[in-house]
C-alpha positions as CSV (number, residue, x, y, z in Angstrom):
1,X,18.1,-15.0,33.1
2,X,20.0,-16.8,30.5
3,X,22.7,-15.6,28.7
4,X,24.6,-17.8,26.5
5,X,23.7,-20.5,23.7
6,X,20.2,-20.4,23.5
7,X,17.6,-17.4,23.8
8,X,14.5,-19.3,24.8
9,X,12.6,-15.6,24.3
10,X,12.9,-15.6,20.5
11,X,10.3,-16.7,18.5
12,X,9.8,-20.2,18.0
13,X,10.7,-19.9,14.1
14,X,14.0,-18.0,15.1
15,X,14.6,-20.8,17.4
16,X,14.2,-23.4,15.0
17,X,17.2,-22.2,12.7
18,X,19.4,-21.2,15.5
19,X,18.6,-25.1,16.6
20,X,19.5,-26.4,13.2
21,X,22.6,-24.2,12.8
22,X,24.4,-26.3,16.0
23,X,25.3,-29.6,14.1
24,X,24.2,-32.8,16.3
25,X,24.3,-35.8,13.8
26,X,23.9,-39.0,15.9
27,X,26.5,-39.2,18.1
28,X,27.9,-35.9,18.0
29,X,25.4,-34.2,19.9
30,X,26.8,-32.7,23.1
31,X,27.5,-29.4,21.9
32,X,24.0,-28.8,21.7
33,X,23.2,-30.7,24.3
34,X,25.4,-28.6,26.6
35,X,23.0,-25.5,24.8
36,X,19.8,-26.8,25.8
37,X,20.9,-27.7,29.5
38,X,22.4,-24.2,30.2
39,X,19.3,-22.5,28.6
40,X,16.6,-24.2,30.5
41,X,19.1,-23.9,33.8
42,X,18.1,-20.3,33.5
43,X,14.2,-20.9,35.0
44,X,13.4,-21.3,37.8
45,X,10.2,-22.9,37.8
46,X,12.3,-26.1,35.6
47,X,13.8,-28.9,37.8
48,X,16.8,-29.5,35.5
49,X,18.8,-32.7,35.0
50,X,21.2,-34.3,32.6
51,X,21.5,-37.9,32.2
52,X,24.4,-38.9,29.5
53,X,23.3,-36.5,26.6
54,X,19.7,-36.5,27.6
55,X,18.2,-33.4,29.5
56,X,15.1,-33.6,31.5
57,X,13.5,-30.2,32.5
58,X,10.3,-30.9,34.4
59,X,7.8,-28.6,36.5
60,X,6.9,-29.7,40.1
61,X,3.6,-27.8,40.5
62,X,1.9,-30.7,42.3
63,X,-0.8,-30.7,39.3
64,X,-2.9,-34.3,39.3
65,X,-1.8,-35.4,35.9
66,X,2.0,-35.1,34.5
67,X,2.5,-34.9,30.6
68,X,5.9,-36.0,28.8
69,X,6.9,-33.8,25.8
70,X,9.8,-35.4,23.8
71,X,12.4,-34.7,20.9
72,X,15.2,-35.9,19.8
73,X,18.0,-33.8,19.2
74,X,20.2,-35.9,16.6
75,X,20.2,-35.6,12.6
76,X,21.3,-38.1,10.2
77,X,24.5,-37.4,8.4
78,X,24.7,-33.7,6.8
79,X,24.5,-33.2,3.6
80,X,27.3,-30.7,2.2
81,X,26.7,-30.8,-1.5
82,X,22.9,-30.1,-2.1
83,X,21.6,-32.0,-5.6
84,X,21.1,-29.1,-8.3
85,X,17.6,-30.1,-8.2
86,X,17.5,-28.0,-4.8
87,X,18.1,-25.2,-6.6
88,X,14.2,-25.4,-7.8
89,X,13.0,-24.6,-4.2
90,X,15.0,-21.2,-4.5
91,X,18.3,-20.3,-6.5
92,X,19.4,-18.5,-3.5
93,X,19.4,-21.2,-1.3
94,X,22.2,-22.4,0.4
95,X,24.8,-25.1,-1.4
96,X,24.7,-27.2,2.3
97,X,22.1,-27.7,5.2
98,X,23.8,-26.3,7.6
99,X,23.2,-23.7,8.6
100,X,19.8,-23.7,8.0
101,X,18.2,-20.8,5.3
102,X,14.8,-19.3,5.4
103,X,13.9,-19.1,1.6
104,X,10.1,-17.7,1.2
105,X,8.0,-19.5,3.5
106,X,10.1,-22.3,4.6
107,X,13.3,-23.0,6.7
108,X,15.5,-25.2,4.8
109,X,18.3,-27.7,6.5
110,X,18.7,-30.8,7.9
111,X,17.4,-31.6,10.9
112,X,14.6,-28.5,10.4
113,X,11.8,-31.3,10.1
114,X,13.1,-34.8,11.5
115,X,13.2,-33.0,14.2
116,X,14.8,-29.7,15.3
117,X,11.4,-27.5,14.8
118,X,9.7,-29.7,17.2
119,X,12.1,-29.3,19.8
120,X,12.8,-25.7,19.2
121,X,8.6,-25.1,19.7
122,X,9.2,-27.7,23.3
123,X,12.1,-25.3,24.4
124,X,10.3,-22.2,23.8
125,X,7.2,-23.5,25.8
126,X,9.2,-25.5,28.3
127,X,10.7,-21.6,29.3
128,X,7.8,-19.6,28.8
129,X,4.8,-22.0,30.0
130,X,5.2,-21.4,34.0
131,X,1.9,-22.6,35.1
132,X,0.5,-25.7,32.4
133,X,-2.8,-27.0,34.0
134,X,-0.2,-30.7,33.7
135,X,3.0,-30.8,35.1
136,X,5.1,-31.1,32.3
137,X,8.5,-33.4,32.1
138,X,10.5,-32.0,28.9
139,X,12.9,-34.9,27.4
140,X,15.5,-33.8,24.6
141,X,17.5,-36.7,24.2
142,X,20.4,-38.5,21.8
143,X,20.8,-41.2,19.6
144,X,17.2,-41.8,17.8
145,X,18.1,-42.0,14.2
146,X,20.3,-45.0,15.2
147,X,20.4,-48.1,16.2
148,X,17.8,-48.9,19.4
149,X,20.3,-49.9,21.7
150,X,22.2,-46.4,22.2
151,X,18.6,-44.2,22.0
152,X,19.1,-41.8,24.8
153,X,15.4,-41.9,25.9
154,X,15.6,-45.8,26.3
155,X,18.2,-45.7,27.8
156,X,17.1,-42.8,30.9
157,X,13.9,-45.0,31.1
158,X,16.6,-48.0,32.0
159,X,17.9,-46.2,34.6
160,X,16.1,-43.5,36.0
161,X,11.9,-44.6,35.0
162,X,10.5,-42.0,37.3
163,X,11.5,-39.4,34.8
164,X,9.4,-40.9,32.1
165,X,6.3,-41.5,34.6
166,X,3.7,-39.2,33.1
167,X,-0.4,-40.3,32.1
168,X,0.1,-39.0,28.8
169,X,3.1,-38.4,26.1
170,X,3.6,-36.1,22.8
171,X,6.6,-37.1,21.1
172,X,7.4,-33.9,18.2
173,X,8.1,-35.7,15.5
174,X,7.1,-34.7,12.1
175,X,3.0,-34.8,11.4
176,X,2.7,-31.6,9.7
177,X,0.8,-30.0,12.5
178,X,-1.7,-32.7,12.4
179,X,-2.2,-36.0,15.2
180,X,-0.8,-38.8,14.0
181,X,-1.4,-41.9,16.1
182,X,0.9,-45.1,17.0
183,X,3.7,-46.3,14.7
184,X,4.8,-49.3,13.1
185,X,6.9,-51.1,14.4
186,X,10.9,-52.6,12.7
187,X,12.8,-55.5,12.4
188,X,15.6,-55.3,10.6
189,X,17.9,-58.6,9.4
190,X,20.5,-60.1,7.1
191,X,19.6,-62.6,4.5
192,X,22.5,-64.8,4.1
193,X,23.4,-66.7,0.9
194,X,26.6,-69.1,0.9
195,X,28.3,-70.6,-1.9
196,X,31.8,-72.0,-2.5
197,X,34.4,-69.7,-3.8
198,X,36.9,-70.8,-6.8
199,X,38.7,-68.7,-9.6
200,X,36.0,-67.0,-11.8
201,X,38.3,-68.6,-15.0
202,X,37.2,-72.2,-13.7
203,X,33.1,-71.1,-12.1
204,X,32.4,-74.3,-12.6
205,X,34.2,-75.3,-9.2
206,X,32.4,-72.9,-7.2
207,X,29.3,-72.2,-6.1
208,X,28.0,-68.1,-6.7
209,X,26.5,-66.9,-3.6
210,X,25.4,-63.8,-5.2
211,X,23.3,-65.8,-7.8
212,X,22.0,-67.3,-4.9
213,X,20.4,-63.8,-4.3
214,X,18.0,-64.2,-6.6
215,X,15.5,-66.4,-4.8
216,X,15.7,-64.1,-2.2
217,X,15.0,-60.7,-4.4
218,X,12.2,-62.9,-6.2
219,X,10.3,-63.7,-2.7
220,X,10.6,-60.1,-2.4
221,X,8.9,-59.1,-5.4
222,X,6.7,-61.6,-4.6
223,X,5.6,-60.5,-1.3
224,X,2.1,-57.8,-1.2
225,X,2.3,-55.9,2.1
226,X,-0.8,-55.3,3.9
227,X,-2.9,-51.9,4.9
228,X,-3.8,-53.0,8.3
229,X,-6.7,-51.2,10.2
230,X,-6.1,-50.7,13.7
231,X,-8.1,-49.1,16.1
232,X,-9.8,-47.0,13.1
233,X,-6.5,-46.2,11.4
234,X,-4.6,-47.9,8.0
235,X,-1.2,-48.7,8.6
236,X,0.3,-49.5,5.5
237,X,3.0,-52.4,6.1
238,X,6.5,-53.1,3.5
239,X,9.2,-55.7,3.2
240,X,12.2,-54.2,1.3
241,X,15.7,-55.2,0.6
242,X,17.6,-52.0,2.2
243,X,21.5,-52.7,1.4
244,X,23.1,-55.7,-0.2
245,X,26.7,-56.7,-0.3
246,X,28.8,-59.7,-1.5
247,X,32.0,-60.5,-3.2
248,X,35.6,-60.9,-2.7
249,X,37.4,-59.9,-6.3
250,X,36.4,-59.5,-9.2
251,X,37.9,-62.8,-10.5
252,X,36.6,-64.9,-7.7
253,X,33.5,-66.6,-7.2
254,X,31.9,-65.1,-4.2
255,X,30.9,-67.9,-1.0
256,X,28.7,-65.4,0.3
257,X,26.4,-62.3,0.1
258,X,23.9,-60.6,2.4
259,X,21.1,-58.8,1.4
260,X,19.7,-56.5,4.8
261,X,16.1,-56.5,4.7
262,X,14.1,-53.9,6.8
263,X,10.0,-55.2,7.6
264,X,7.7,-52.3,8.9
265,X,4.8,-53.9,10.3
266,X,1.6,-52.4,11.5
267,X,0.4,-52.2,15.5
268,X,-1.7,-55.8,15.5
269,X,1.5,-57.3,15.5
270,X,4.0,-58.3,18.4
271,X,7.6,-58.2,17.7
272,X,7.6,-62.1,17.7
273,X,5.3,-62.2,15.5
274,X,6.2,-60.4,13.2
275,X,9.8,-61.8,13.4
276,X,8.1,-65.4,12.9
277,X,6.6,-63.7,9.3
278,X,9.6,-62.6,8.3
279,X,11.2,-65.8,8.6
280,X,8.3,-67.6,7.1
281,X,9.2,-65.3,3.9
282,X,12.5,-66.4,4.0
283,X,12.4,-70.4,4.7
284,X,15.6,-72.1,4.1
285,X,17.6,-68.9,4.1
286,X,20.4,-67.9,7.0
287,X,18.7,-64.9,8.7
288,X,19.5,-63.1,11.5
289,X,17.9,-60.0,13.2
290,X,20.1,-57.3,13.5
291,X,17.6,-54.6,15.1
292,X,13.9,-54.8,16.5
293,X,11.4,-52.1,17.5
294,X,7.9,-52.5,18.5
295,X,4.9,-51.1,17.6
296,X,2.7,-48.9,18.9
297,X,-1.1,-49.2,19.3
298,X,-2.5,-45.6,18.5
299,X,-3.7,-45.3,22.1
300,X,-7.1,-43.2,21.9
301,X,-8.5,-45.1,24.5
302,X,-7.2,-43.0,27.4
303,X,-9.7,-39.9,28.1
304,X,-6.4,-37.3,28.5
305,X,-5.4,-38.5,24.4
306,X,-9.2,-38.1,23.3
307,X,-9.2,-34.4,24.8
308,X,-5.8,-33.9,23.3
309,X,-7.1,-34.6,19.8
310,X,-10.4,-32.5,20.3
311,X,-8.4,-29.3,21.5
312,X,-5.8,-29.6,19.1
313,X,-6.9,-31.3,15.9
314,X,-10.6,-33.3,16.0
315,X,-8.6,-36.0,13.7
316,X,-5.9,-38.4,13.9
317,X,-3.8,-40.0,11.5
318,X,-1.6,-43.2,11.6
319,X,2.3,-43.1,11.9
320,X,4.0,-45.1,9.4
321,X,7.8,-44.6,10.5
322,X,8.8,-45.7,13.3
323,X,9.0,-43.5,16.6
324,X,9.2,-43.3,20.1
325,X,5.7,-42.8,21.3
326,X,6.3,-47.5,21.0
327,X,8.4,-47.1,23.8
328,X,5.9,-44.8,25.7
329,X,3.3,-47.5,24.8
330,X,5.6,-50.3,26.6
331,X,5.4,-48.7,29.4
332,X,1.8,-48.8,29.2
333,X,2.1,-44.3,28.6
334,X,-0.4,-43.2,26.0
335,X,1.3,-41.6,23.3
336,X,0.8,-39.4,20.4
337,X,3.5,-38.0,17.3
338,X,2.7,-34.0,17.0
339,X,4.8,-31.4,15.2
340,X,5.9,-29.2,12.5
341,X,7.0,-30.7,9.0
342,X,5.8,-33.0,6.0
343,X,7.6,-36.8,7.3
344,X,8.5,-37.1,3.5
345,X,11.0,-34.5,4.0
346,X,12.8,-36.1,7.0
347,X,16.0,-37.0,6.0
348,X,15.7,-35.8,2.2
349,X,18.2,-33.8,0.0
350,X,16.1,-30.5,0.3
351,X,14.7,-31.3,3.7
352,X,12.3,-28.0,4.6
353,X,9.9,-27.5,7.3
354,X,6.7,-25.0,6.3
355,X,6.9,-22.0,8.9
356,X,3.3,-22.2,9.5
357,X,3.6,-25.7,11.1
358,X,5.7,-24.6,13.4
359,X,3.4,-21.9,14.5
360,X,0.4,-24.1,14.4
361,X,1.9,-26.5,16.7
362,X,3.2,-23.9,19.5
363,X,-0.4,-22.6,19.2
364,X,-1.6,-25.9,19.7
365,X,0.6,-26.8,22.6
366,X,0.2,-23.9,24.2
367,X,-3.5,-23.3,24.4
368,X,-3.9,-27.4,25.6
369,X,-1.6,-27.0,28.0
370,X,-3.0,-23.6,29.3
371,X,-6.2,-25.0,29.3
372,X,-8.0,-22.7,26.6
373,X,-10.0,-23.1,24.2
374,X,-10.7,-21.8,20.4
């Protein structure tokens, strides 16, 4: 049996922090990487490969249907100087998130809801869950929080697809312990403005491209995103001006700003489509698209999600973030978000998972894939 990195015997809770305490913002993930693939090396009944920073564990039991349980394993950037407002939570808490802290009945740190509890709770099944009633294909991959292009599941679904093959998919991301169904999908693109720069003592000569914002902010304002009902769930849409940037001195008249506008969209729209709105919204303007993600459709349809839901929850909820369970649903994989933590914590200044969610949904998990029943 195992013995170095990770103990895949202790609790899940107790896994959860020693998870969070190995940093892995994106990009810098491979020391915990290297963690999870000598851990789950230890068991026998795991086929265990490593692709890049992504490790696949997967039983071969010979079981008619095959499930795919996913997480990703990177953070956004830590955060080493905590807001005083943090201290409201507990004054004993800890001045950074990392390492995690346990203060009353939460575990506190980044990464402890988007989303190092859900993959602690897959890791702890993934070693103790011998005989699942599916075969089971655990994915802990790198580079979700960032651009599409470098995410570590794409990119194993590029080259090696049979390892994504399954009839059903649970990605862990934050749902606090409830089912949350599809996501929205992303585009995200610059909004160019271009003027003519001159000396700010003589404007007159120039053109301001950063005046030229304006029109762009105002259609903004102006826009009223939709609630969209899909499938029997609201997905609430928004158009929102994310960064802006523009200028050259401050005594010259800037020729050009950007403003980077991100559109989350709900599942009844295609990626062209919703590419063709956003440039309807901004007629006349430069715009380019910078990053795209689909949607998902909640997928309920498929018999194996419907029992999912029954045994684990009897409700479902719509995503609004974005997540992986859209690339599952391009591959025509049914796909559902489940795990610990409130998704308004991901990525916050006091970021904190509830420890009862992370119980709940190794409870949940466990008795589907076991085959019982309350």
């Amino acid at each position: 049996m195992l013995t170095t990195g990770l103990d895949l015997r202790a609790d899940a809770i107790t896994l959860t922090k020693v998870v969070c305490d190995i940093p892995s913002e994106s990009g810098n993930e491979s020391r915990l990487v290297d963690a999870i693939e000598a851990a789950l090396d230890g068991y026998d009944h795991l086929q265990v490969l490593r692709h890049g920073n992504t490790v696949v564990a997967r039983t071969m039991l010979g079981r008619a249907r095959r499930i795919v349980i996913a997480g990703h394993l990177d953070t956004v950037p830590i955060n080493n100087n905590l807001p005083t407002h943090f201290a409201t939570l507990d004054e004993e808490a800890a001045a950074a998130d990392v390492p995690g802290t346990r203060v009353g009945e939460y575990l506190v740190g980044r990464g402890t809801v988007d989303m190092k509890a859900g993959v602690a709770v897959a890791l702890k099944l993934a070693a103790e869950l011998e005989a699942p009633i599916h075969d089971v294909t655990w994915i802990f991959y790198d580079n979700e929080e960032v651009e599409a292009e470098k995410n570590g599941l794409g990119k194993l679904a590029a080259v090696r697809p049979d390892l994504v093959e399954a009839d059903f998919a649970i990605l862990g991301e934050p749902t606090r312990a409830k089912i949350e169904g599809g996501c929205n999908g992303s585009i995200r693109c610059d909004v160019r403005t271009r003027g003519v720069r001159a000396h700010s003592g003589r404007s007159w000569t120039g053109v301001n491209a950063i005046h030229k914002v304006a029109e762009v902010l105002d259609r903004l304002n102006a826009y009223e995103p939709q609630t969209v009902r899909v499938e029997g769930l609201d997905y609430r849409e928004g158009l929102n001006a994310t960064l802006i940037s523009g200028g050259v001195a401050p005594n010259v008249i800037p020729d050009e700003c950007t403003v980077h506008v991100n559109y989350r969209f709900a599942p009844d729209k295609t990626l062209e489509e919703a590419e063709a709105l956003m440039r309807d919204v901004f007629d006349g303007f430069d715009l380019e698209v910078r990053d795209r993600s689909a949607a998902a459709r909640p997928g309920f349809d498929a018999d194996i999600a419907r029992d999912f839901v029954a045994a684990v929850g009897g409700e479902a909820y719509p995503k609004y973030g974005w997540t992986d369970v859209a690339r599952f649903s391009e591959l025509g994989i049914p796909a559902v978000n489940y795990g610990p933590g409130d998704p308004q914590k991901a990525h916050a200044d006091d970021e904190r998972v509830l420890l009862e969610d992370i119980t709940a949904v190794e409870q949940g998990l466990h008795s589907w894939l076991m085959g019982e029943r309350a």
